[in-house]
VOGU-3710 file (C-alpha; in Angstrom, 3 decimals, decimal comma):
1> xxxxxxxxxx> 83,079/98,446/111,973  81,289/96,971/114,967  78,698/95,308/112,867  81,724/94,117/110,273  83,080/92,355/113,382  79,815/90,690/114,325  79,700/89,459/110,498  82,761/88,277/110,550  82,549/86,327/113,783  78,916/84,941/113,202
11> xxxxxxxxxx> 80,519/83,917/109,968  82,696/81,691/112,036  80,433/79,987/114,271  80,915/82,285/117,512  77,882/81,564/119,478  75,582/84,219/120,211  77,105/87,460/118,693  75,833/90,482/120,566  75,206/94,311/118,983  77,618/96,796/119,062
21> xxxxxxxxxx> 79,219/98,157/122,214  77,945/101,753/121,404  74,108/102,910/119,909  76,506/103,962/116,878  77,184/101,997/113,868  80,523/102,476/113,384  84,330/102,317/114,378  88,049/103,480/114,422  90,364/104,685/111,859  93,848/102,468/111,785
31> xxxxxxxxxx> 95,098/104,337/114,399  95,809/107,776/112,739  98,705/108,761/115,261  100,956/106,018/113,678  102,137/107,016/109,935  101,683/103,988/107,847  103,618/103,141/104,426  100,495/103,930/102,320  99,631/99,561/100,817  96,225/98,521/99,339
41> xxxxxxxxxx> 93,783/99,231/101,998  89,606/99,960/101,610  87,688/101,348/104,526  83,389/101,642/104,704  82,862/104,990/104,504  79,669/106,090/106,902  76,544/105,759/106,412  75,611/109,518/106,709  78,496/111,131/104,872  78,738/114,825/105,070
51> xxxxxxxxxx> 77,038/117,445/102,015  79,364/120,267/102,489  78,301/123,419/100,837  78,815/123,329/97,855  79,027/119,436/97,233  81,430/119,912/94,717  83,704/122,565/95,478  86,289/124,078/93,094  89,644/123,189/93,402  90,907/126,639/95,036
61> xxxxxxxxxx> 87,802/128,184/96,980  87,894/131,762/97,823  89,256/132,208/100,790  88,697/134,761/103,672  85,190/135,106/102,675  82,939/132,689/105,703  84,294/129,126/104,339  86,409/126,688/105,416  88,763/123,904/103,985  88,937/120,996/106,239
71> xxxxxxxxxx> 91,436/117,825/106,413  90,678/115,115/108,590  90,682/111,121/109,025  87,587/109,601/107,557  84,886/109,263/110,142  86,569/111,708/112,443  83,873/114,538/111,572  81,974/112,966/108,633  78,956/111,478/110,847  76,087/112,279/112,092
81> xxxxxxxxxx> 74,953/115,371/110,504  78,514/116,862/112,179  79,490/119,386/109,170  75,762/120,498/108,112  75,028/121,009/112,069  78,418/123,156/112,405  77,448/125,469/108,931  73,997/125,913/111,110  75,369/126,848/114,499  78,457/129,061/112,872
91> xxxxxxxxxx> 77,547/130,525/109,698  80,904/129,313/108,563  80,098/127,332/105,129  82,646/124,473/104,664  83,851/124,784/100,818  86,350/121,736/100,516  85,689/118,428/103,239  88,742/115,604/102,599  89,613/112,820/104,308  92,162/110,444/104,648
101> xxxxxxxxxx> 93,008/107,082/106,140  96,712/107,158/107,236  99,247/110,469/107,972  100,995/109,183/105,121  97,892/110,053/103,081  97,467/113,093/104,778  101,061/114,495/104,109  100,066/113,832/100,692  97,417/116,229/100,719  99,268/118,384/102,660
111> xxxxxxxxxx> 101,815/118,729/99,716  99,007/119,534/97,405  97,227/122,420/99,152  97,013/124,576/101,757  94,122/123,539/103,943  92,421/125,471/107,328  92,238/122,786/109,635  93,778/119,946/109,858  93,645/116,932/112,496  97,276/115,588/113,173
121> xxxxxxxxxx> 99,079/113,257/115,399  102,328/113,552/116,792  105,054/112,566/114,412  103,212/114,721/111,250  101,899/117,699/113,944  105,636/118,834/115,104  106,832/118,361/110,895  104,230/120,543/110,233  105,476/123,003/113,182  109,174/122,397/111,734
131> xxxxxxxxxx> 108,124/123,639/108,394  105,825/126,061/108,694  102,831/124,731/107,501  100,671/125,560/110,700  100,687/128,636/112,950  100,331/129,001/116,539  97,048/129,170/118,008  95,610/131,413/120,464  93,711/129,633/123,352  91,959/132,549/124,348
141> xxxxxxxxxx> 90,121/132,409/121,145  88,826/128,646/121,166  85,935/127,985/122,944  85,849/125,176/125,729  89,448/125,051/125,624  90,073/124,982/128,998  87,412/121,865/129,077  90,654/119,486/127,464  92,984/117,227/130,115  95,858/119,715/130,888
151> xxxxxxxxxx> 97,908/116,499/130,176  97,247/116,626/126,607  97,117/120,479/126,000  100,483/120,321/127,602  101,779/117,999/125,059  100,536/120,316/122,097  102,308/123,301/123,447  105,717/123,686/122,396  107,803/126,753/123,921  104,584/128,418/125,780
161> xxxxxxxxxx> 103,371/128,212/122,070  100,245/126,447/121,515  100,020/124,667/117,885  97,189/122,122/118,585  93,498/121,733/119,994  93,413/117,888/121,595  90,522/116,108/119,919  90,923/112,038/120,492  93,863/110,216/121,908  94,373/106,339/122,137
171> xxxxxxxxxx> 96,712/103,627/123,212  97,335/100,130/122,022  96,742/96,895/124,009  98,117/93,344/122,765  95,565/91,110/122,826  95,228/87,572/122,578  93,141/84,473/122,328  93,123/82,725/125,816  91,405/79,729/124,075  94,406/79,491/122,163
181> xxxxxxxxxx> 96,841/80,660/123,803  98,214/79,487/127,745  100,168/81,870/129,939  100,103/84,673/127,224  100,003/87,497/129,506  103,545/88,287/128,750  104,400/90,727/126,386  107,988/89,006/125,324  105,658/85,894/124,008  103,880/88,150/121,989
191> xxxxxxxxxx> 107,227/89,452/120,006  108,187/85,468/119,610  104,656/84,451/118,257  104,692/83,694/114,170  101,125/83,737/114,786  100,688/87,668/115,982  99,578/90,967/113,756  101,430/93,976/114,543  100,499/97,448/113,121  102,316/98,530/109,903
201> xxxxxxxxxx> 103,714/101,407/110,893  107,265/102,742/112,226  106,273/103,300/115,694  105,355/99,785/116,309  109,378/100,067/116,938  108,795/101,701/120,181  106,533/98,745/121,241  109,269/96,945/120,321  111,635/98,861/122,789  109,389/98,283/125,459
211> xxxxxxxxxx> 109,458/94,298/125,226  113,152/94,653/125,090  113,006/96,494/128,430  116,335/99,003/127,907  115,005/101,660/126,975  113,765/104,758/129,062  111,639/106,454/126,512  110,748/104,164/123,922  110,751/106,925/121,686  113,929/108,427/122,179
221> xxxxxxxxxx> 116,295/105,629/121,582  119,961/104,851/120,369  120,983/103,845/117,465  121,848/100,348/119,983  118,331/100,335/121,099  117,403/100,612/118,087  119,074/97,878/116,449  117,373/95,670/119,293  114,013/96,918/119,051  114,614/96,279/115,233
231> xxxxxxxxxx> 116,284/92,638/115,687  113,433/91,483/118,197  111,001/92,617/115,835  112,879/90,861/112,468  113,030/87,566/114,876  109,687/86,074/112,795  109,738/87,634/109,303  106,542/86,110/108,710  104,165/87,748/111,209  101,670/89,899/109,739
241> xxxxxxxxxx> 101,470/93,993/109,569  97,851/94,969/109,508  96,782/97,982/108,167  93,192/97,706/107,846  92,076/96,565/111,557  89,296/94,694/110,283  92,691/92,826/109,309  93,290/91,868/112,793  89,514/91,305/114,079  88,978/88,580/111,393
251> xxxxxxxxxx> 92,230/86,959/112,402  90,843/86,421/115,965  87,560/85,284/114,113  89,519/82,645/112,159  91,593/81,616/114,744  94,777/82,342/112,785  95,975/84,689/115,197  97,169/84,435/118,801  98,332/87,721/119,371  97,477/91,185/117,877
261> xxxxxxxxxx> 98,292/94,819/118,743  95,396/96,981/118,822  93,612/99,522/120,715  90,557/98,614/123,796  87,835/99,595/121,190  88,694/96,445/119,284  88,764/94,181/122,688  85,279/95,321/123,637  84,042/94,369/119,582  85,368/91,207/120,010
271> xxxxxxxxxx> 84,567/90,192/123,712  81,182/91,438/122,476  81,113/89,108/119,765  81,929/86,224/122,413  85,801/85,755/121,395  87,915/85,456/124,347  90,581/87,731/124,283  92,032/89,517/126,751  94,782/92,277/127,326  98,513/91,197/127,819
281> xxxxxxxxxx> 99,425/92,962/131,268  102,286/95,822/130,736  104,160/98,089/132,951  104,067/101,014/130,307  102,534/101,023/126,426  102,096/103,511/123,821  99,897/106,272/122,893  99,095/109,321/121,088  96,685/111,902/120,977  95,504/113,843/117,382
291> xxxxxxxxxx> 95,016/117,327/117,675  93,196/120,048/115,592  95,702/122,856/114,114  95,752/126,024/112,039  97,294/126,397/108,386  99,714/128,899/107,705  99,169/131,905/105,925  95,323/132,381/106,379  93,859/135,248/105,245  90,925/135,013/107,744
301> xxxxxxxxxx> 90,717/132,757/110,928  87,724/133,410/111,966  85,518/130,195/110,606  88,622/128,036/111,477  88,438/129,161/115,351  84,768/128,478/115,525  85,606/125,033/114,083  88,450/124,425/116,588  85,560/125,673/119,769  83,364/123,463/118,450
311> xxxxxxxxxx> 85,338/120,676/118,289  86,187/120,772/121,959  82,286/120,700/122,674  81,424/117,552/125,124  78,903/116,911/122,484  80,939/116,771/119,456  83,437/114,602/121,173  81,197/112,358/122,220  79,410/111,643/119,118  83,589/111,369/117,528
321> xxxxxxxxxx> 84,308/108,642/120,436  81,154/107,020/120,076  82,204/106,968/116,280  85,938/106,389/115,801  86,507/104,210/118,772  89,182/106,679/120,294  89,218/108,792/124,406  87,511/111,919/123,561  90,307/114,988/125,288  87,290/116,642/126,705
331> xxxxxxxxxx> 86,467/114,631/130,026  83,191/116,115/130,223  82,138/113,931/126,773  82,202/110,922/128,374  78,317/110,172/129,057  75,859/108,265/126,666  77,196/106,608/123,646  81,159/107,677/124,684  80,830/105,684/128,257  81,696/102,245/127,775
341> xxxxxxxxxx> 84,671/103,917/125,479  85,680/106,414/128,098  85,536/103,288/130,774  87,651/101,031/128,289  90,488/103,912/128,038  90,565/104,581/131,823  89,482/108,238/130,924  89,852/109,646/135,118  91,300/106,720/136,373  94,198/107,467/138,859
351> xxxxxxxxxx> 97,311/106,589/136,972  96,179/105,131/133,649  97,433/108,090/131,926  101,257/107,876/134,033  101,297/104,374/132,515  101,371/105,337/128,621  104,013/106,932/126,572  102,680/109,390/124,842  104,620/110,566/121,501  104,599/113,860/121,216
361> xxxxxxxxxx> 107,215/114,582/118,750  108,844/112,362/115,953  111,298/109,687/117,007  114,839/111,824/117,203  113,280/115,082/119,365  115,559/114,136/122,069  116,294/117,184/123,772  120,307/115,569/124,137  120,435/115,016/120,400  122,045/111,523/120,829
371> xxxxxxxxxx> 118,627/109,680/119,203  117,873/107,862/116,353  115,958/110,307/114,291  112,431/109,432/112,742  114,224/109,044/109,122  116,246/105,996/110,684  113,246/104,216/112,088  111,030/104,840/108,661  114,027/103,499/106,923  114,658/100,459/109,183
381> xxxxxx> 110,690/100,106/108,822  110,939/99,533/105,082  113,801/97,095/105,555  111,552/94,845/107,985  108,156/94,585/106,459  109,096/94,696/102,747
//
């Protein structure tokens, strides 16, 4: 990703393109903790993809017997020898590896198969929870757990029950091009801009909520917030819904775009690359954090826990923030290639974290009951970007 971004800029004529902001060659998945309306989307796929054991597994493994089915986002462990090194260190031997690009894809999958592990944000974590298709976990079995914020541990505990390890979280920024663009920092400009890429995905609604100002919790809202969020948003029905971010990155290369949503990984690519954007100032934005859980029904847990330990490891975090461009949950991982990430997030800054709505349920998990649920907003979705 971060060299795609100096192609595309040097394609432009930015002067003086510089490297990548980490050692590693790489960058983010479209935001995983958003579900997307699955469109016609192509993503690089690492340069050191994983060789699971065996590289072609059979559709239905054994299970119980020292393997382990995984289901992840691409690039969140396929890098960097991640799998092989984890086969050495366990003795687990990881039978089926698949990845996906949005939680739309990954529900997909989900309906397909039973899987061990799987890495979930918010709004697909608590369905999975609501239908059974994850168990609780026991903390006192995963390694390093107690190495993960408290904030976010919290927020995958549900009734003293935990269903999720913390693995990366993120938040979104609205950029824009101060070349372009005079007096932008102002986050109503950005929802009255033709010229502005918004991600394609149902929860942009809650960003929505938050330039319209009425709202508490911009994910718990009424079916009148709603309609506002939904009527600021289908103001320009030309704007643009990225799904790939490279999307986004080569409209600020182009100069077709004034405004975009994104996350600080993409600011430091393109401030690297010598574009001048910068981050609209807001009170509050919104975030989410993807978290490692347990499938239902396994026959043996063992391999899966030592995969959820080692995923809370400083070192494999690191190497997956370096990677995907996302806040590792372990604090500790935020040295070497993870630094200038960790520093772009605000990872132990007083009171970055107090100023970002997490989601941590679907739209409609008001405890009151008086909220638009998430069915509403997906279907109010469709309506706007179709």
């Amino acid at each position: 990703m971060a060299l795609a971004v100096a192609a595309l800029v040097t394609g432009v004529g930015a002067a003086s393109p510089s490297p990548a902001v980490t050692s590693s060659q790489a960058g983010p998945s479209a935001s995983p903790g958003n579900t997307t309306p699955p469109r016609n989307t192509t993503s690089p796929r690492p340069a050191t993809s994983p060789r699971p054991t065996p590289s072609a597994p059979s559709a239905s493994p054994t299970r119980g017997d020292g393997t382990l089915q995984i289901l992840t986002y691409r690039g969140y462990a396929d890098y960097a020898g991640t799998t092989s090194e984890f086969e050495k260190v366990t003795g687990c031997r990881i039978a089926r590896f698949d990845t996906v690009q949005t939680a739309d894809e990954m529900a997909a999958k989900l309906a397909e198969r039973p899987y061990d592990v799987i890495s979930a944000g918010p709004a697909l974590a608590a369905s999975l929870v609501e239908n059974g298709k994850v168990q609780r976990i026991d903390p006192a079995k995963v390694s390093g757990y107690d190495d993960l914020s408290k904030r976010f541990r919290d927020m995958s505990t549900e009734s003293d029950r935990v269903y999720g390890v913390p693995y990366l979280w993120g938040f979104h920024e609205f950029l824009y091009d101060s070349s372009r663009v005079k007096d932008g920092d102002d986050l109503r400009r950005v929802f009255g801009s033709d010229d502005v890429a918004l991600q394609d995905s149902p929860l942009t609604i809650a960003d929505a909520a938050l330039a319209v100002g009425d709202a508490d919790d911009p994910y718990e809202l009424s079916e009148a917030e709603l309609d506002r969020a939904v009527a600021l948003l289908g103001e320009h029905a030309d704007r643009t819904y990225w799904q790939n971010p490279l999307d986004l990155v080569k409209g600020f290369a182009t100069g077709s775009l004034d405004y975009a949503q994104a996350t600080p990984y993409y600011r430091l690519l393109l401030e690297k690359a010598g574009k001048p954007v910068k981050a609209v100032t807001t009170g509050r934005t919104t975030g989410w954090v993807d978290s490692w859980m347990l499938g239902a029904g396994l026959p043996d847990t063992e391999c899966a826990y030592r995969w959820l330990g080692y995923t809370t490891s400083a070192t494999v975090q690191r190497k997956a923030a370096a990677w995907v461009g996302l806040a590792p949950a372990n604090p500790k991982a935020c040295t070497k290639g993870a630094k200038r990430i960790c520093e772009a997030y605000g990872v132990g800054k007083e009171g970055r974290l107090d100023r970002i709505v997490f989601a941590v349920r679907p739209p409609g998990g008001c405890d009151a009951g008086e909220c638009a649920d998430y069915a509403a907003w997906t279907e109010r979705w469709r309506e706007l970007v179709k």
